[in-house]
MARGU-864979 format. One record per residue (C-alpha): residue in three letters; x, y, z. Coordinates in pm, whole numbers, padded with zeros to 5 digits, always signed. Example, Ala and Ser with C-alpha at 12.3 -4.5 7.8 and 13.67 -1.06 7.14 Angstrom:
REM MARGU-864979
ala+01230-00450+00780ser+01367-00106+00714
REM end
This chain:
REM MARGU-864979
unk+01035+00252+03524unk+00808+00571+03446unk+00758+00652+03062unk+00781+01045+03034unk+00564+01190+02757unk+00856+01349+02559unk+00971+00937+02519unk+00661+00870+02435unk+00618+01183+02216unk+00973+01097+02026unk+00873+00743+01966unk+00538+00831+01817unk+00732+01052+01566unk+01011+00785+01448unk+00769+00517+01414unk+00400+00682+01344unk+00217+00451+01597unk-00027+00549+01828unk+00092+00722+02146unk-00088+00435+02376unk+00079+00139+02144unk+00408+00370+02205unk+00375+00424+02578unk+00356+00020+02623unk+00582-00042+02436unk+00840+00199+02577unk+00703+00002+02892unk+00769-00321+02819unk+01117-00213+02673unk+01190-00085+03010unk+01252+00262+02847unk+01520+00114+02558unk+01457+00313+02206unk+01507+00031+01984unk+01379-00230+02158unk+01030-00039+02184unk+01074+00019+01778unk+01144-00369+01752unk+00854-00466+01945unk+00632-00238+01762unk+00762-00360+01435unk+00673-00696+01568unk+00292-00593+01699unk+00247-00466+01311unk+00423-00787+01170unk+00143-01008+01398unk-00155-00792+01313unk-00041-00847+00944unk-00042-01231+00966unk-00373-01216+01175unk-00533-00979+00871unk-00349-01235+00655unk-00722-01404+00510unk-00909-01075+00500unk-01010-00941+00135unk-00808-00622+00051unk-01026-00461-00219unk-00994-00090-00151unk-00675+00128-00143unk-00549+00370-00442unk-00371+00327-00827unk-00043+00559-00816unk+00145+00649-01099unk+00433+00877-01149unk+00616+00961-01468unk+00973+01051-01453unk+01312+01059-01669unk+01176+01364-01873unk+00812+01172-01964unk+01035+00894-02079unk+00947+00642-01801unk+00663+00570-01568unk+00549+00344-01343unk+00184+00255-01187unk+00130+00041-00933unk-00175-00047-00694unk-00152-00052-00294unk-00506-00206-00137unk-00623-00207+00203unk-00954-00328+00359unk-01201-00024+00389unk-01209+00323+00142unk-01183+00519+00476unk-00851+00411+00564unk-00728+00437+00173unk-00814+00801+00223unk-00649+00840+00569unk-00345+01047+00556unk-00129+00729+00690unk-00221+00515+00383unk-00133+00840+00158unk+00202+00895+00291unk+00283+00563+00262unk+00192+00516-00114unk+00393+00820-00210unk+00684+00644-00009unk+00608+00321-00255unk+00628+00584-00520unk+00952+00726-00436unk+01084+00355-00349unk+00939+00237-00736unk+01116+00534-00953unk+01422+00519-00740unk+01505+00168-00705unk+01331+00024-00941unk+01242-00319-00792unk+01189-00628-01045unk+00919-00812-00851unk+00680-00695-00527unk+00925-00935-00293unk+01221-00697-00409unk+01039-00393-00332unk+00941-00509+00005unk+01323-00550+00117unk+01380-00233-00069unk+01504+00122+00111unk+01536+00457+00069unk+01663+00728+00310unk+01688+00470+00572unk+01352+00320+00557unk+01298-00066+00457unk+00963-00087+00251unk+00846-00430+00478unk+00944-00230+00818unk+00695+00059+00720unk+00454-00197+00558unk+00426-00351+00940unk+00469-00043+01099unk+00132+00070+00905unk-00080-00222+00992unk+00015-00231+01311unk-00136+00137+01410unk-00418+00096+01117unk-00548-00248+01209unk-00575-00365+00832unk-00476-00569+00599unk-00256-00366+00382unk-00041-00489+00048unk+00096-00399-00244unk-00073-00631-00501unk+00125-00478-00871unk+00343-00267-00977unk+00451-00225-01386unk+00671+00009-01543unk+00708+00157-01896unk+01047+00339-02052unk+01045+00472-02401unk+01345+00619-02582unk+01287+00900-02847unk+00876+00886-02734unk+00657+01022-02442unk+00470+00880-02176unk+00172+01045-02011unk-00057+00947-01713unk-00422+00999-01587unk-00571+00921-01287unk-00934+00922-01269unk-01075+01118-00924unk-01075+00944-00623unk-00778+00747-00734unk-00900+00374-00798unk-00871+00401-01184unk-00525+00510-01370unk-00350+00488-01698unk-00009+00530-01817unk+00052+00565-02266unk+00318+00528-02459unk+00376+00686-02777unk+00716+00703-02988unk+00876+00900-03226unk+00748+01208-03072unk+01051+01477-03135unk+01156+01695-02798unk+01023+01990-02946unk+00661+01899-03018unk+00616+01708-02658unk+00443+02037-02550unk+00161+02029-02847unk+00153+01628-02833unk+00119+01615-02443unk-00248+01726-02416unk-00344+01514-02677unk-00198+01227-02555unk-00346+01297-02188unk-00673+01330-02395unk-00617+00954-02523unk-00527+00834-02166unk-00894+00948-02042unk-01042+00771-02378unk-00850+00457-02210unk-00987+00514-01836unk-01351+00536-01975unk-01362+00303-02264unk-01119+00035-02145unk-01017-00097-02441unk-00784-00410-02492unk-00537-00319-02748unk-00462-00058-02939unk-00471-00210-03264unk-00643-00477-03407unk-00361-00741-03499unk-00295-00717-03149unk-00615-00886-03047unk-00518-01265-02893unk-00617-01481-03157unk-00825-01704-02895unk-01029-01435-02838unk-01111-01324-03178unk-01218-01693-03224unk-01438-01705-02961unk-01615-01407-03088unk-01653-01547-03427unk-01810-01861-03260unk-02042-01689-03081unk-02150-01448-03406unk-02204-01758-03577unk-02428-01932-03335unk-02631-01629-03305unk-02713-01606-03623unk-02713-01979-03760unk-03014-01965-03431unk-03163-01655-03606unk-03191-01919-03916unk-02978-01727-04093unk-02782-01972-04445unk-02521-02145-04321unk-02299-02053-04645unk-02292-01632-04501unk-02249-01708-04137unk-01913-01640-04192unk-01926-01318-04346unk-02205-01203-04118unk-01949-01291-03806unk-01657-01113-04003unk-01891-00771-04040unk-01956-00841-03637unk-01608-00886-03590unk-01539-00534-03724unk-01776-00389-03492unk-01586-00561-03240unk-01255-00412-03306unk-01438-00047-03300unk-01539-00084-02966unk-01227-00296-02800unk-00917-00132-03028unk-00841+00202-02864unk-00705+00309-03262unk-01035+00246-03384unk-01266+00361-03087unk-01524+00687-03111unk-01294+00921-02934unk-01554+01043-02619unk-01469+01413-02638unk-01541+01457-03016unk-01751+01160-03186unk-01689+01257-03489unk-01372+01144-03504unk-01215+00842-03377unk-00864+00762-03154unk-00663+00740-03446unk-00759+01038-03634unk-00611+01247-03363unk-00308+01077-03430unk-00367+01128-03836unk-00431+01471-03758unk-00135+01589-03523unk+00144+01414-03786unk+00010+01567-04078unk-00008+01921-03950unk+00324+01896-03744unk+00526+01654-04027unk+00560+01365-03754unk+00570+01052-03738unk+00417+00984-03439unk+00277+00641-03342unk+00132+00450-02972unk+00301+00218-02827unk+00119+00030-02555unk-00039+00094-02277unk-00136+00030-01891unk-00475+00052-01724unk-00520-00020-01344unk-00875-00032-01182unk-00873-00109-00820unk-00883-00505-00763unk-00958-00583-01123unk-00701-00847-01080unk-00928-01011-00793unk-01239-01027-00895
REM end
């Protein structure tokens, strides 16, 4: 049977594929709606499985920070070239994952992906996508953060493959305007410094040992005694927590202070009591490499 254009046309707008993957399909459906949608859901669902071994290193970091700055989530959504994670297709669709994350709130990535909102299942679109993009596209993580009495505040550095959500409590409703902009100023300190704590004692004891294994070898090769190899690993060790505890860290927009000062600072001029939580930081594919 003939395929008019408005068909075609009407499909392209429920579905977002491309008009010639809409006009065969209406084709092959013998002009039935749903049937065309099925078998398009289907192309996208075989393109998937055939993109299946491909690396997905590109794609975007998303957060969003709801419930009056007392909850947040960040997630990452990869696809296969940085032109298509700037193509409007791949940007609709991670707001949708947005909207999806604060609204259902999914446990795991399988129980976002048979997640829907407004009548939309998150797999259909998912399949729908790859179908008229051709890539591999997935949703590799997802984490969320709630706080009660406290404030959470993101940053996303430009271009969108580097983000950060905070957490700080005991912030009182009526200083969150002072404290925001401060604590936006210690969410960039995390995106460029990347520590991996924010204080000391919460350094993984495995990895404190390793460093005081290697200080020691260094120096017991530089001939140093072997009765103050410890105490020259324990000064190194300090140096270590500088640099990797964000509390401790030269804070990049003012070095003469450091992270915690601000902290020091903002509770002794506003009589707070103010104190960081934890912390998220998401750089594109850092979990793949």
């Amino acid at each position: 049977m003939a395929i008019s254009a408005t068909q075609v046309k009407e499909l392209r707008e429920k579905t977002g594929a491309g008009m010639i993957d809409c006009k065969k399909a209406l084709e092959e459906a013998n002009g039935d709606f749903q049937k065309a949608i099925e078998l398009l859901r289907k192309k996208g669902a075989a393109v998937a499985a055939k993109r299946a071994e491909k690396s997905a290193n590109e794609g975007l970091i998303l957060t969003r920070v709801f419930n009056n700055g007392n909850s947040a989530v960040i997630f990452e959504i990869n696809c296969e070239t940085d032109f298509v994670a700037k193509s409007d297709d791949f940007v609709k669709f991670a707001n949708f994952i947005a909207e999806v994350l604060v609204t259902n709130k999914p446990a795991d990535i399988d129980s976002l992906l048979q997640s829907n909102l407004d009548g939309k299942n998150v797999q259909d679109e998912l399949n729908a996508l790859i179908g008229k993009i051709g890539e591999k596209i997935e949703i590799s993580r997802f984490a969320f953060e709630n706080v009660e009495n406290g404030l959470i505040v993101d940053y996303i550095h430009h271009g969108s493959k580097l983000g950060v959500i905070i957490v700080a409590e005991n912030v009182p409703q009526d200083k969150v305007p002072e404290f925001q902009p401060v604590l936006k100023d210690i969410a960039m300190q995390i995106a460029a410094m990347r520590p991996i704590s924010i204080y000391r004692e919460e350094v993984d004891k495995s990895i404190i040992d390793k460093e005081l294994e290697i200080y020691k070898e260094v120096a017991r090769k530089e001939g140093k005694p072997e009765q103050v190899l410890e105490k020259i690993a324990m000064g190194k060790l300090n140096k270590f927590y500088e640099e990797n505890c964000l509390i401790e860290q030269i804070f990049v927009k003012d070095n003469t202070k450091k992270v915690g000062n601000l902290i020091e600072e903002f509770n002794k001029q506003n009589n707070t009591q103010i104190k960081l939580l934890r912390f998220k930081r998401f750089h594109l594919s850092d979990e793949k490499k």
